[in-house]
C-alpha positions in Angstrom: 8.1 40.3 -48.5 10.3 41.4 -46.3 8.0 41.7 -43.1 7.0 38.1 -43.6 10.4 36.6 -44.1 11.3 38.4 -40.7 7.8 36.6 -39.4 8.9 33.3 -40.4 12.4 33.7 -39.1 11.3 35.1 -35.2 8.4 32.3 -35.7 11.5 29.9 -35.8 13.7 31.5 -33.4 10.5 30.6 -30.9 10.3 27.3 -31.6 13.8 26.5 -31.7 13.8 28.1 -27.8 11.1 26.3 -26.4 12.9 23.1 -28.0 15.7 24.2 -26.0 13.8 24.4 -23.0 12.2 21.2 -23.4 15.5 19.4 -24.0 17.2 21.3 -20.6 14.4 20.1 -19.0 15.0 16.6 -19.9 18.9 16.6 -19.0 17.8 18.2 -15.5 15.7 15.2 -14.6 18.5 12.7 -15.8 21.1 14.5 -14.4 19.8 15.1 -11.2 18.3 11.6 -10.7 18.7 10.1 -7.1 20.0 6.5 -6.6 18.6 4.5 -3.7 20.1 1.7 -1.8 20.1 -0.1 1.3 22.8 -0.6 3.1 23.3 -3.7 5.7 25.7 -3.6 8.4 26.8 -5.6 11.1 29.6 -4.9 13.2 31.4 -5.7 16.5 29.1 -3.7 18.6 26.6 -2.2 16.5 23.6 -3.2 13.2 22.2 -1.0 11.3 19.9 -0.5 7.7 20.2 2.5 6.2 18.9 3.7 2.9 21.4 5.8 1.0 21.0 8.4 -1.7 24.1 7.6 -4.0 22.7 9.9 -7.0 22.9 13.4 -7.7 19.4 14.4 -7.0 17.0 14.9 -3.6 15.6 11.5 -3.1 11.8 12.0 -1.3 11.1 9.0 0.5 7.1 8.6 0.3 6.5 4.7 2.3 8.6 1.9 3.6 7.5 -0.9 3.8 8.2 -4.0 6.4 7.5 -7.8 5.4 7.5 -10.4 7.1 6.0 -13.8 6.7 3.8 -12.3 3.9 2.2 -9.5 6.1 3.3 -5.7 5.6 3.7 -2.9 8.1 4.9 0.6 7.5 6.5 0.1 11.4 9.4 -2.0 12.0 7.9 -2.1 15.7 5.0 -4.6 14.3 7.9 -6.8 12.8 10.0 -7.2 15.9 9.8 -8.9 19.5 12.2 -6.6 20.8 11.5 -3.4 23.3 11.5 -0.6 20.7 13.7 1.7 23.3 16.3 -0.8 22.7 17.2 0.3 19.1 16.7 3.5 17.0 14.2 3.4 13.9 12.0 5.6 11.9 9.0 5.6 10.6 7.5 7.0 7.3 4.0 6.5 6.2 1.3 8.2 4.4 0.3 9.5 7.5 3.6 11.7 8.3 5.8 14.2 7.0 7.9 12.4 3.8 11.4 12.1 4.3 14.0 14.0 2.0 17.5 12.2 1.6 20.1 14.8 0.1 22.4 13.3 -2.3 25.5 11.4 -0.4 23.4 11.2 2.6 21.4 8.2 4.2 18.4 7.5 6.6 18.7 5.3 9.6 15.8 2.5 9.1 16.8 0.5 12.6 20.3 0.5 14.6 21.3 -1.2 17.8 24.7 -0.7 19.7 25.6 -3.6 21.9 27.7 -3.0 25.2 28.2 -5.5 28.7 28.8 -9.2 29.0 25.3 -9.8 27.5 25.7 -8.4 23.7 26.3 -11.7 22.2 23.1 -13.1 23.3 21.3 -10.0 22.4 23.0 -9.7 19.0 21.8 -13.3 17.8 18.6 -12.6 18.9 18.4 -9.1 17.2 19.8 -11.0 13.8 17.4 -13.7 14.3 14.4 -11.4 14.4 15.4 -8.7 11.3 16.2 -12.0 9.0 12.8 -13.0 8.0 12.4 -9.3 7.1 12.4 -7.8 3.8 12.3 -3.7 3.5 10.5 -2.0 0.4 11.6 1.7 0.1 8.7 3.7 -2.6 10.3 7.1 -3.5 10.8 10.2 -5.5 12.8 12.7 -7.5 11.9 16.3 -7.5 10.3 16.1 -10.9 8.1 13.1 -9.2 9.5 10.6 -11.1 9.0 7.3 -8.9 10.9 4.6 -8.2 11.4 1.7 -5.7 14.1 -0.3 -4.4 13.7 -4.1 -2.2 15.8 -6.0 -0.2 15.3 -9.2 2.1 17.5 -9.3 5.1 18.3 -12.4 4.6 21.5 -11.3 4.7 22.1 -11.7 8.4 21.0 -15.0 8.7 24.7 -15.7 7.2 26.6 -18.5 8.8 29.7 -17.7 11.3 30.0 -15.0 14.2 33.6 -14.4 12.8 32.2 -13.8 9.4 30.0 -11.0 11.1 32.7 -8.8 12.7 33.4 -5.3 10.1 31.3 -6.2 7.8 29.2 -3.9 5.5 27.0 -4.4 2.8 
């Protein structure tokens, strides 16, 4: 009797710690979720989209995507008339090494500086091209949950050079 009392009570004790494991393992991928967003900016001398990890967790970027007038490229090159030495971008496909965004930290997607008598001209024309845009980010947490995030860039096609100056979004 007493051999199979102290069965049933380690048979228990078991199942109660894989329950415990299985609920730990539940709180870790909550807890340790990462937040994506992208992040406009467009400032005196310089525009830039970032993507931002504002969680807690590694966020594995696995595609972006570039639209524009309805056809998609994993290159922001394809999407722009400008020369691609002109502004820094980067590029993640299925093709190359995924991208890992720590928590707190961001990617650069494109960013120009401006400099010389010229940069107002350039600077409408580099707002004029990444407003018909839209940017689809597909990524990851390290318990491969996925999840996606959009934005059109509409935003710069706002009204007002004096609107423009220090602003972030």
């Amino acid at each position: 009797m007493i051999v199979v009392i102290s069965s049933l009570i380690s048979l228990f004790t078991l199942l109660a710690a894989f329950y415990q494991l299985r609920l730990q393992r539940i709180h870790n991928e909550r807890s340790l979720r990462p937040l994506g967003q992208i992040i406009f900016s467009d400032r005196e001398a310089e525009i830039f989209v970032q993507t931002r990890n504002n969680g807690v967790g590694p966020m594995i970027i696995d595609k972006v995507t570039f639209t524009k007038d309805g056809v998609s490229s994993t290159n922001i090159e394809d999407c722009l008339d400008l020369d691609p030495r002109s502004y820094m971008h980067d590029i993640v496909s299925a093709e190359s090494v995924q991208k890992v965004i720590l928590p707190g930290s961001f990617m650069e997607i494109f960013k120009t500086i401006f400099d010389g008598h010229t940069a107002e001209k350039e600077r409408d024309n580099v707002i004029g091209q990444l407003a018909p845009l839209a940017l689809k980010v597909n990524y990851r947490d390290m318990y491969d949950n996925k999840f996606i995030i959009e934005r059109s860039f509409e935003w710069f096609a706002r009204h007002g050079c004096e609107k423009r100056s220090l602003q972030t979004v």
